[in-house]
Phi, psi and omega in degrees: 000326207271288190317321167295296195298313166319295150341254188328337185262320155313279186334324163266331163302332195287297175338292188295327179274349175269354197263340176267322188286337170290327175313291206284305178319307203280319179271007175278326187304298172333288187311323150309294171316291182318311194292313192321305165339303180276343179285323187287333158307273211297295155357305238248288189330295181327295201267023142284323181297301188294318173280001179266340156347283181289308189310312159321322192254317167203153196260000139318308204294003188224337153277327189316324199274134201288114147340323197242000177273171191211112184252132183264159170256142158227126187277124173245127158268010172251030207242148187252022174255173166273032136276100175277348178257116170247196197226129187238167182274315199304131132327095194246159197195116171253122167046044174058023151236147176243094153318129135221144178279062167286150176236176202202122178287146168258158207233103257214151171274173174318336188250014180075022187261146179301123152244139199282327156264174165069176184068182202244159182259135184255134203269348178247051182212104127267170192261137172226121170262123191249137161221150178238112218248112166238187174255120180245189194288328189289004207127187175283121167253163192212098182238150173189161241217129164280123169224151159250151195234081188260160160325057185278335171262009191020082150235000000 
């Protein structure tokens, strides 16, 4: 009898110790996924910052750039201007995340509100899309962060 109950009692302790070591896997697992999440969030802000940058030191530095092009941020710390930030076609990936950068013209009606069809292109208004793409267990994720960006300093 005493052998059935050891038996048995091993047998719940296994149970119980293995529901907890899955337990602990799955919120370690999470928990990983989630800081990517968040580091790609604070990224996504970042190269919004990093282009109002470029835009601040000369708003050439935001038309020169193609519509149809996918632009990477590169911090140059040689650059003898105050924009440490620039903007490259090469693919660049920080801590398993890759930042990319589109710009995109806007387009604005008679009474000067942005429309998505139709309207006149306004040259001292662009759309700036930053997304940020790493690899997690469902696949490739993607989060990503919109500003529109104008010539406020009007240079």
């Amino acid at each position: 009898m005493s052998l059935v109950e050891v038996l048995i009692g091993v047998f719940i302790f296994s149970v119980v110790l293995t529901s907890l070591i899955t337990a602990a896997n799955m919120y370690l697992s999470t928990s990983g996924d989630n800081l990517k999440s968040a580091k790609a969030a604070y990224f996504a802000e970042e190269g919004i910052e990093a282009m109002k940058t470029i835009r601040d030191a000369n708003w050439t530095n935001i038309t020169a750039l193609s519509t149809s092009t996918a632009y990477y941020l590169v911090f140059n710390t040689a650059s003898s201007t105050n924009c440490f930030w620039s903007a490259t076609s090469t693919a660049t990936s920080t801590d398993g995340l890759t930042r990319k950068i589109t710009v995109s013209n806007v387009n604005r009606d008679a009474t000067g509100h942005i429309v998505s069809s139709g309207g006149t292109t306004d040259a001292n208004t662009k759309r700036i899309t930053v997304s940020v793409s790493w690899t997690a267990k469902a696949g490739l994720t993607t989060k990503s962060l919109s500003a529109y960006l104008t010539n406020i300093i009007g240079n």
